[in-house]
C-alpha positions as CSV (number, residue, x, y, z in Angstrom):
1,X,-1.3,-19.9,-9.9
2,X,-4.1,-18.8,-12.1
3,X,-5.1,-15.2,-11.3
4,X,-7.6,-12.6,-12.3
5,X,-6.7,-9.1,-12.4
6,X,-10.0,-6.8,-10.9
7,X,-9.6,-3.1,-12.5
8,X,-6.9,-2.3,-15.1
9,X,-6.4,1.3,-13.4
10,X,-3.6,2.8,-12.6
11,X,-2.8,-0.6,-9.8
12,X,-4.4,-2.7,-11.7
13,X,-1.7,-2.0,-14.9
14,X,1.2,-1.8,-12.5
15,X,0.3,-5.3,-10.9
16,X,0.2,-6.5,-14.2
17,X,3.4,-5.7,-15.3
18,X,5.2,-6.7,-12.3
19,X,3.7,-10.4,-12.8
20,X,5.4,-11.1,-16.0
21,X,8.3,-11.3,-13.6
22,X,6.6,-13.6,-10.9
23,X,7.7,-17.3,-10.9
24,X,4.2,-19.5,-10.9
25,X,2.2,-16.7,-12.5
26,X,0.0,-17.9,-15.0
27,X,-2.7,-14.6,-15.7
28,X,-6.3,-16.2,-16.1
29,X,-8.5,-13.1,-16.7
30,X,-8.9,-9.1,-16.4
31,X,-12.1,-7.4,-15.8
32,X,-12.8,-4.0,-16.2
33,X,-15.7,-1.7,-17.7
34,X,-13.7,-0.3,-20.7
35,X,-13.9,-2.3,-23.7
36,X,-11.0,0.0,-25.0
37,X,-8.8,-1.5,-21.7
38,X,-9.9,-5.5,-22.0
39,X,-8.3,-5.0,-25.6
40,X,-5.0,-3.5,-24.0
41,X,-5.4,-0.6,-24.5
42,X,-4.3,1.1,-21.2
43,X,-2.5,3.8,-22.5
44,X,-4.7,6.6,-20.9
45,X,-4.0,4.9,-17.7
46,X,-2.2,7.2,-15.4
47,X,-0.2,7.2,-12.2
48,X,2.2,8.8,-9.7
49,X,5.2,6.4,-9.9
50,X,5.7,5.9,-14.1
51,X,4.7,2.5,-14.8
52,X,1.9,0.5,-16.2
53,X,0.1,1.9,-19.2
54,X,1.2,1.3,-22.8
55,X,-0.7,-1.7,-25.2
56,X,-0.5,-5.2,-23.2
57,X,-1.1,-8.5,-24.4
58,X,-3.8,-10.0,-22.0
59,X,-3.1,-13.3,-24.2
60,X,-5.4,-16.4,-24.0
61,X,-7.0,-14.4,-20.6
62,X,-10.5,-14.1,-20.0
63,X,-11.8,-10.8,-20.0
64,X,-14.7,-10.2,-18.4
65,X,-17.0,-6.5,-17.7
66,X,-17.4,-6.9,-14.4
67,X,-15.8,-7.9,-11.2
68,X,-18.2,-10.7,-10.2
69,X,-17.6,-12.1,-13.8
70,X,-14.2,-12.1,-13.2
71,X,-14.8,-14.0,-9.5
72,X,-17.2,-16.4,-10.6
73,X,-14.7,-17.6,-13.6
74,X,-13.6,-21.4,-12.1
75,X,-10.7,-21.1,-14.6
76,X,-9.3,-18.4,-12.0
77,X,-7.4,-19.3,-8.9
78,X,-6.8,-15.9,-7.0
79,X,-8.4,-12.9,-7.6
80,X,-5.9,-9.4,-7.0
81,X,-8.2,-6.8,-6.6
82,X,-7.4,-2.8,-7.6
83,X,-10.7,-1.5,-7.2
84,X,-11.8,2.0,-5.4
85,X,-11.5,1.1,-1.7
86,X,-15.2,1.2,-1.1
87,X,-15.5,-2.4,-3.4
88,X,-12.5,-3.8,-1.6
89,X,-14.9,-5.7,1.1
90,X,-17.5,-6.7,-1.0
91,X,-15.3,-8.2,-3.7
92,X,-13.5,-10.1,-1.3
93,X,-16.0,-11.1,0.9
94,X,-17.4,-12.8,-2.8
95,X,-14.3,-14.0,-3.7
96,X,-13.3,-15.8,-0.4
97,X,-16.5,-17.7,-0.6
98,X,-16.0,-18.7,-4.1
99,X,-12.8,-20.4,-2.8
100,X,-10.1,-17.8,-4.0
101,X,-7.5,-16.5,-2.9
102,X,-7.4,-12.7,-2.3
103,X,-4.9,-10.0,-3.0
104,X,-6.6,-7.0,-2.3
105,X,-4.9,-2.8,-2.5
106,X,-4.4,-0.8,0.3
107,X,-6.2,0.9,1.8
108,X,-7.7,-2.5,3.1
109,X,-11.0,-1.2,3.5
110,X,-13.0,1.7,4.7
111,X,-13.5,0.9,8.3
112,X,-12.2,-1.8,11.2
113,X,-15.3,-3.8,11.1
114,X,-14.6,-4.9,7.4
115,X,-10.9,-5.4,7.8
116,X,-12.4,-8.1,10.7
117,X,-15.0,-9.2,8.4
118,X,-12.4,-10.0,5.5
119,X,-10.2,-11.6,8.2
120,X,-12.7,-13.7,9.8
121,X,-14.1,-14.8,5.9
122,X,-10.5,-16.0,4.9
123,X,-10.0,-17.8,7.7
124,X,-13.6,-19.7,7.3
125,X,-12.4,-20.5,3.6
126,X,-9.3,-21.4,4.6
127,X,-7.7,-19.2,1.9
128,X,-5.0,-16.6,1.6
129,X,-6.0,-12.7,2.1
130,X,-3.3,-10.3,1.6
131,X,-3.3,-6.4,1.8
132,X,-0.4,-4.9,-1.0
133,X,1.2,-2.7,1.3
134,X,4.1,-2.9,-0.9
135,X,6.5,-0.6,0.8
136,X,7.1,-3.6,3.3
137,X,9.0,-5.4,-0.3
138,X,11.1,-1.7,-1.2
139,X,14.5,-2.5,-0.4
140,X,15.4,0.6,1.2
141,X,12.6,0.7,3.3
142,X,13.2,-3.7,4.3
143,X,17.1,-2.7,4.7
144,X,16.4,0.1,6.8
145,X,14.0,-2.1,9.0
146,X,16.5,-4.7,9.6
147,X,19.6,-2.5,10.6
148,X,17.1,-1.0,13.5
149,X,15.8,-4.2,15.0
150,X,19.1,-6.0,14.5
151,X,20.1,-2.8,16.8
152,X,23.6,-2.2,15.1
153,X,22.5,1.3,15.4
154,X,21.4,1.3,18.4
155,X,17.9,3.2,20.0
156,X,16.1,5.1,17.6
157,X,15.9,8.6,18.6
158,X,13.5,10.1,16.2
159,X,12.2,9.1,12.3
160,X,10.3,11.4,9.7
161,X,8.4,9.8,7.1
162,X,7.2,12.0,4.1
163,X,5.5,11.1,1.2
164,X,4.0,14.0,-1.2
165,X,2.1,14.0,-4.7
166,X,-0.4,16.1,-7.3
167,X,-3.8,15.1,-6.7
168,X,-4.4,12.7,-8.3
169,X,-6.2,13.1,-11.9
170,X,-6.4,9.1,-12.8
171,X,-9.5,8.4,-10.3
172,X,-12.2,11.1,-9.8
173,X,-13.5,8.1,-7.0
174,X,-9.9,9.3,-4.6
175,X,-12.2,13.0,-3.9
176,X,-14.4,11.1,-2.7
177,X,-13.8,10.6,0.9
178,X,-17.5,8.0,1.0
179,X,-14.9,5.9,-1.6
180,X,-11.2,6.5,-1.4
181,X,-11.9,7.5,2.8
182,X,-10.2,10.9,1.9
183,X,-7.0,11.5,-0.2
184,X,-4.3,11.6,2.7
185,X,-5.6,8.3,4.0
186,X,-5.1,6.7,0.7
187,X,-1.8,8.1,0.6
188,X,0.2,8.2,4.2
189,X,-1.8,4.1,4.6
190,X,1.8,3.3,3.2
191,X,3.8,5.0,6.1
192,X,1.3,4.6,8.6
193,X,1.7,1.1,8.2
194,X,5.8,0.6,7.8
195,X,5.6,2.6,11.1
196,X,3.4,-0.4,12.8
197,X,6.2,-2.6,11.2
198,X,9.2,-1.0,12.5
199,X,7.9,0.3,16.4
200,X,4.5,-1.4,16.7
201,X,1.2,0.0,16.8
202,X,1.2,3.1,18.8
203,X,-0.8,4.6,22.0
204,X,-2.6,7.7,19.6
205,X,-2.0,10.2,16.9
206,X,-2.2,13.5,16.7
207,X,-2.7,15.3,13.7
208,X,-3.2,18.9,12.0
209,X,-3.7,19.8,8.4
210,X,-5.8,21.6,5.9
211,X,-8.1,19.4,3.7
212,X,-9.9,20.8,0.4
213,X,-10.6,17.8,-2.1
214,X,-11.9,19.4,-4.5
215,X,-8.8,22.0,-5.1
216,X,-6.4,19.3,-4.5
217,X,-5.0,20.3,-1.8
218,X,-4.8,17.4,1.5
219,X,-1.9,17.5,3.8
220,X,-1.4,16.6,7.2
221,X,1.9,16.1,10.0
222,X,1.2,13.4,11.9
223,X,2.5,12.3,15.3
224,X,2.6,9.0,16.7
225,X,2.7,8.8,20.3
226,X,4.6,5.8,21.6
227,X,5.4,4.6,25.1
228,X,9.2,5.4,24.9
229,X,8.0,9.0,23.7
230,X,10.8,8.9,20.8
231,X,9.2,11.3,18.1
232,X,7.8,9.6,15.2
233,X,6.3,11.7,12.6
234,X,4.1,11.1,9.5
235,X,3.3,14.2,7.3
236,X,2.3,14.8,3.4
237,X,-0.6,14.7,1.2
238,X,-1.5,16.2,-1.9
239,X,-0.5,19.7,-3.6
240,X,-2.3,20.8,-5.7
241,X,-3.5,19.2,-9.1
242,X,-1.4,17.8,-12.0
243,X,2.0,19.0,-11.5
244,X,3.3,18.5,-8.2
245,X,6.0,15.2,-8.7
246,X,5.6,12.8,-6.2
247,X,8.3,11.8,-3.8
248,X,8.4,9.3,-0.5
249,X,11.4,9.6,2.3
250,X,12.3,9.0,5.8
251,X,14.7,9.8,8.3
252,X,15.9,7.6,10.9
253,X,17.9,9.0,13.2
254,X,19.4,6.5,16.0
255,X,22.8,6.5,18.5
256,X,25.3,5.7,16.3
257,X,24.2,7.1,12.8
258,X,21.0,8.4,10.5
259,X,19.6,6.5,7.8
260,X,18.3,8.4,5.3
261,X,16.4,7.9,1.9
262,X,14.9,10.1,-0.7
263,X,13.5,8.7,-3.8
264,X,14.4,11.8,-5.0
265,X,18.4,10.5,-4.7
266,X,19.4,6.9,-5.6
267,X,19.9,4.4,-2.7
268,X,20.0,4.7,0.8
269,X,22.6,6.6,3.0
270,X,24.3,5.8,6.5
271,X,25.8,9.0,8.4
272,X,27.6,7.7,10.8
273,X,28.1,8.7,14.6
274,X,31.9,8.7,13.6
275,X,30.8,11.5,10.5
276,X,31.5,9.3,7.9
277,X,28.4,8.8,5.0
278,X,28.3,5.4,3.9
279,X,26.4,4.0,1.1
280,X,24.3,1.2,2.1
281,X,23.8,-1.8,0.3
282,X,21.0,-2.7,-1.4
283,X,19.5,-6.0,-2.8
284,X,18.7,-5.4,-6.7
285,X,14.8,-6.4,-6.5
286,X,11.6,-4.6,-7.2
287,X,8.7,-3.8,-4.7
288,X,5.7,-4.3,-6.7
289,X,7.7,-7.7,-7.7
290,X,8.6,-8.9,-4.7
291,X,5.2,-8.5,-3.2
292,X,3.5,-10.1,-5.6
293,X,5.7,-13.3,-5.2
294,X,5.3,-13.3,-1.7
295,X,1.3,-13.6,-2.6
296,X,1.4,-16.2,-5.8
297,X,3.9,-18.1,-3.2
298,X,1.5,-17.9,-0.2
299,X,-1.2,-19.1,-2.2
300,X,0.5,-21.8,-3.4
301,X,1.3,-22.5,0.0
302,X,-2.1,-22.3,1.4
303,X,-0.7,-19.5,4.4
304,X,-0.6,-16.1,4.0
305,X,3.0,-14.1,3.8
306,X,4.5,-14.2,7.3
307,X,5.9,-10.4,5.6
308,X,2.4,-8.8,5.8
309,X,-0.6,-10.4,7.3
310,X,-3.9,-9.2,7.1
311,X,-3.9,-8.9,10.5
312,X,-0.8,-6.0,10.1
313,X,-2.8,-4.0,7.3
314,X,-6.0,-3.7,9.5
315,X,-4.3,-2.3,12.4
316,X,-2.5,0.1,9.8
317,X,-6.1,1.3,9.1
318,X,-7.2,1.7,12.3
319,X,-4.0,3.9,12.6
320,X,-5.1,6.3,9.8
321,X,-8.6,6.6,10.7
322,X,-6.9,8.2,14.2
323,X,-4.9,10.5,12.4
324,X,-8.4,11.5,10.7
325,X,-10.3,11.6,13.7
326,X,-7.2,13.7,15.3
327,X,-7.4,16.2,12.7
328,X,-11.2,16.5,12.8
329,X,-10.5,17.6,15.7
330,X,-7.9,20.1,15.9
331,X,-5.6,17.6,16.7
332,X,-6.4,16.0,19.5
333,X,-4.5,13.1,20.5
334,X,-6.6,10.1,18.9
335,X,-6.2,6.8,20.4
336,X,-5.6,3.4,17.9
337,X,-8.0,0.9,18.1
């Protein structure tokens, strides 16, 4: 599958180097304003996890200074797109009428209208659209998933998801809520949507936080209010600028034991109802890899990943502009489109 890489940002570089690892990967062409970063030079490129950046070798790749370039290339197949969340419609709506297929970055876009837009436009091209909500592909977080619904642990009684981080100093564009549609949005889209995954979509949110882009700081705790009333809670956000390491998590805490996972540990742990803690095992694979297979084999396919349809990464947006909405206002319960 030929593809063309759209922004070789912080995504853009980490997409890139999870591909060299993707059977039927063949990269076509990169676009991006820097001339310094279509020669491969992406070693100013930052990020919160520690990968992409370095020198590349693009290879016999097009390279091309803008985005429509890039689309409009008939040499490309599929177009993966790591743009600022404001271009995410646009781009694809061009893309998906030029016959492409579309990987596109979470946050799928700004509001529910273009997530039904993009939707109804890959459908009428009869390609493949697909949001990288790559937590879905992290083994702890699929393992996890599948001992709940096999219900070897029984009910769920509670689960915490955390995820935490600097703000960001690699994209000026993520303070800008008109853009990025606010910093805690960008970040908690991840949890937000496993949530969906794991117990559906829920009734509302209610949320409470302080938010003050411009000093970095953007944290909320989130509550998602589900029929069965078991306590589901979101929280995180930025901490300040620069330092602050980054770290996801969850807690899952069900009848007969507690999953639990820290990125700040290695793997993911089992305490049993019994007391025992039990090391659960994990498949060796990588996220960012796996979900982008899932996308160069759903294009080849002509379907999109049964693992995360568009249809999934809308409604995790529709979830996150509640928990906005909620915390707008003092944290009033916020019902989910």
């Amino acid at each position: 599958m030929r593809i063309g890489i759209v922004g070789l940002g912080f995504m853009g570089s980490t997409h890139f180097e999870a591909y060299q690892k993707v059977r039927g990967f063949e990269l076509a062409a990169v676009s991006s304003s820097s001339a310094k970063k279509l020669a491969g030079d992406l070693s100013e490129v930052g990020g919160n996890l520690g990968r992409g950046g370095g020198f590349v070798d693009f290879g016999s790749a097009s390279r091309h200074k803008t985005a429509e370039a890039l689309i409009d290339d008939p040499l490309v197949d599929a177009v993966d797109i790591c743009t600022p969340t404001d271009l995410h419609k646009p781009l694809a709506l061009r893309a998906l009428a030029a016959g492409k297929h579309v990987l596109v970055e979470k946050p799928m876009a700004l509001s529910s209208a273009d997530c039904a837009a993009m939707i109804e436009a890959a459908r009428d091209a009869g390609r493949v659209l697909m949001v990288a909500q790559v937590l879905r592909f992290f083994p702890e977080y699929a393992v996890a998933r599948a001992k709940v619904l096999s219900g070897e642990l029984g009910a769920v009684r509670a689960a915490t998801f955390r995820r935490r981080c600097a703000a960001p100093a690699w994209g000026r564009w993520l303070k800008d809520p008109g853009r990025s549609g606010g910093g805690v949005l960008d970040l908690l889209i991840h949890d937000l949507d496993f949530c969906q995954h794991l117990f559906g979509k829920p009734q509302g949110i209610r949320a409470v936080g302080p938010e003050d882009l411009e000093a970095g700081i953007d944290f909320v705790v989130a509550h998602l209010d589900y029929e069965d009333e078991v306590p589901v809670i979101v929280c995180g956000g930025w901490h300040h600028p620069a330092s602050f390491p980054f770290s996801m998590e969850f807690t899952l805490l069900c009848d007969e034991g507690t999953l639990d996972y820290s990125s700040a540990k290695s793997g993911l742990r089992l305490y049993t109802a019994a007391g025992e803690e039990v090391a659960v095992e994990l498949p060796e694979r990588d996220g960012f890899v796996e979900e982008l297979q899932a996308f160069v084999d759903g294009c080849a396919s002509g379907e999109a990943p049964a693992l995360c349809p568009p249809e999934d990464s809308a409604q995790a947006l529709s979830m996150a502009l509640a928990m906005n909405r909620s915390r707008s206002q003092g944290g009033i319960a916020a019902p989910v489109e």
